[in-house]
N, C-alpha and C positions, 0 to 999 in steps of 0.2 A: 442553410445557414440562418441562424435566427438574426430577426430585422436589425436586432442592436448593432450587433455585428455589421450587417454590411451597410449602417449607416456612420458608424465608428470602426474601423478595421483596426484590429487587436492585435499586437507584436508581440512576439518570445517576451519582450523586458515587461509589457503589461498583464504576463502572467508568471514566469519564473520568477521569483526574488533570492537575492541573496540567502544564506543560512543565516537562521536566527535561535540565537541559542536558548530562546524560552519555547519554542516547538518542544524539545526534552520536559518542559515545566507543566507545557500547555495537555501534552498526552499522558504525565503522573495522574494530572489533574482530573480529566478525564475517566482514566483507567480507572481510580476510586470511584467516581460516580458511575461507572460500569458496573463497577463488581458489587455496589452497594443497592444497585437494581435489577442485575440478573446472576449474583455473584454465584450461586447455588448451582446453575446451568454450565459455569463457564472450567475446562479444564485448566487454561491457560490462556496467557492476553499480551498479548507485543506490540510493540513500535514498529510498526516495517512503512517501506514507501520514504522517498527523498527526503521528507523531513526528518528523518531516524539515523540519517547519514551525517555526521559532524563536518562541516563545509562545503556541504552540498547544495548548489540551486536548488530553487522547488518551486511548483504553488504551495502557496503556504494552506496547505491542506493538511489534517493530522491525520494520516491510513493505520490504521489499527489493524489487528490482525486477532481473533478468537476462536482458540479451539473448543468444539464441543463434542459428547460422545457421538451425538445422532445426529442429523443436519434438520430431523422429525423437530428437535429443541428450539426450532427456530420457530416456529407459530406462538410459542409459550412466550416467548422474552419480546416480542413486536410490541405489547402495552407497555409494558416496564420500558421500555426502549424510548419509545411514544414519547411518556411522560420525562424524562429527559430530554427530548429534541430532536430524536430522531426518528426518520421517514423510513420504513420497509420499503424498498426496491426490489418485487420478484423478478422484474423482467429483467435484471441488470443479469440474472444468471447465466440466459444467454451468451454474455462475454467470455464469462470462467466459470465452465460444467463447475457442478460439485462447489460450487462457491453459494454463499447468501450474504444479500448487499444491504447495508443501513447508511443513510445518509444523515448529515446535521445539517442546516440552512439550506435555502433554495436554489434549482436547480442555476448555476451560476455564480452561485457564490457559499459554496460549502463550504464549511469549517473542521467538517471530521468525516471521514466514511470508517464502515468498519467492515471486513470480510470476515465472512464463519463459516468455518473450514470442518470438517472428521480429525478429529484426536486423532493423531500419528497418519495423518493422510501426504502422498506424495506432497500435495498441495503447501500445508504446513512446513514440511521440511524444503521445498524450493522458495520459498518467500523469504525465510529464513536466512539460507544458504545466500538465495541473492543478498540480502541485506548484509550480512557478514561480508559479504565480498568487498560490496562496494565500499563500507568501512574501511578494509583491511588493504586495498587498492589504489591507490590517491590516480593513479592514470586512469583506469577503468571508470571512477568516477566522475575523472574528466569528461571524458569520451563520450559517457552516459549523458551527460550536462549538455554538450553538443548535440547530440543526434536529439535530443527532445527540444531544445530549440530550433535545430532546421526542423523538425516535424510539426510544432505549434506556428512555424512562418508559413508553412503548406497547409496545415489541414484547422488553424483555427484553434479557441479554446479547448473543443472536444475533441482529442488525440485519440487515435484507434487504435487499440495494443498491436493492429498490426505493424504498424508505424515502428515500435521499438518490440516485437517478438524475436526478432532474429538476434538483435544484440542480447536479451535476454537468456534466451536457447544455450547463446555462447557463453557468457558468462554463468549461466550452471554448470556446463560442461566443464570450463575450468575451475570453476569451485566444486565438483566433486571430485575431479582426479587432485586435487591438490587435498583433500578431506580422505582419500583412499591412500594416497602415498604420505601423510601424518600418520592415518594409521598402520601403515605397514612398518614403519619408523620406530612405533612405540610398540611392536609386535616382536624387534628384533631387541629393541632393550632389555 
């Protein structure tokens, strides 16, 4: 636990905040200045992560989400990135294979990360998926809201996806049989 921490102890409320509706403003904003720095590399670029979800808790952190063809494209776009605000994180890949991690402000008080992900990779379509859900779910997004607050009461600012995997797991699970029986729907039309 860093010394801050255990000389100030940190509560769910001094890291979740209500939704705020210029997060949507805040990652436009952004997204241009992405694609105007590595725009040539980038297949495609999202909102994912609690701020992307319309009245959803969060830290108010903007999680971006970038596909590219190679994940090789990621050494190329670290200066461009650089020169914008953001920090390469190789060792964050550890967390999520197949992921490459960019941060914006220091370690504690980020203001944007971004994950870059392979063009049409599971990866991309379950970040996706989850995000649509919880959109499209107002309970599950509850649910979500609770389990990362008792998680941040237990484990502190820095939450360990093992913390919320399992709820995640689940909620793909139903978002893809709900995404298979749409399509079987419009298969009978």
């Amino acid at each position: 636990m860093p010394l801050s921490e255990s000389l100030n102890p940190v509560t769910p409320s001094d890291i979740v905040v209500s939704y705020e509706p210029e997060w949507q403003e805040m990652y436009l904003e952004e997204k241009r200045r992405i694609l105007e720095a590595i725009g040539n590399k980038v297949d495609a670029i999202e909102h994912i992560g609690s701020t992307s979800v319309p009245g959803m808790k969060s830290k108010p952190i903007i999680d971006i989400l970038i596909a590219v063809q190679d994940l090789d494209l990621v050494t190329s776009c670290i200066e461009p990135l650089r020169t914008i605000g953001y920090e390469y994180r190789p060792l964050n890949k550890g967390t999520i294979p197949d992921t490459e991690y960019f941060r914006k402000g220091s370690s504690g008080a980020n203001t944007h990360h971004i994950r870059m992900v392979k063009t049409g990779s599971s990866l991309w379509s379950e970040y996706i998926l989850f995000r649509d859900y919880l959109r499209n779910h107002p309970e599950a997004r509850r649910e979500y809201e609770q389990l990362k607050e008792a998680a941040y009461e237990k484990h502190g600012r820095y939450l360990p996806l093992d913390a919320k995997r399992s709820f995640i797991e689940s909620i793909l699970a139903k978002a893809d049989s709900e995404q298979q029986a749409h399509q079987t729907r419009e298969k009978r039309s």
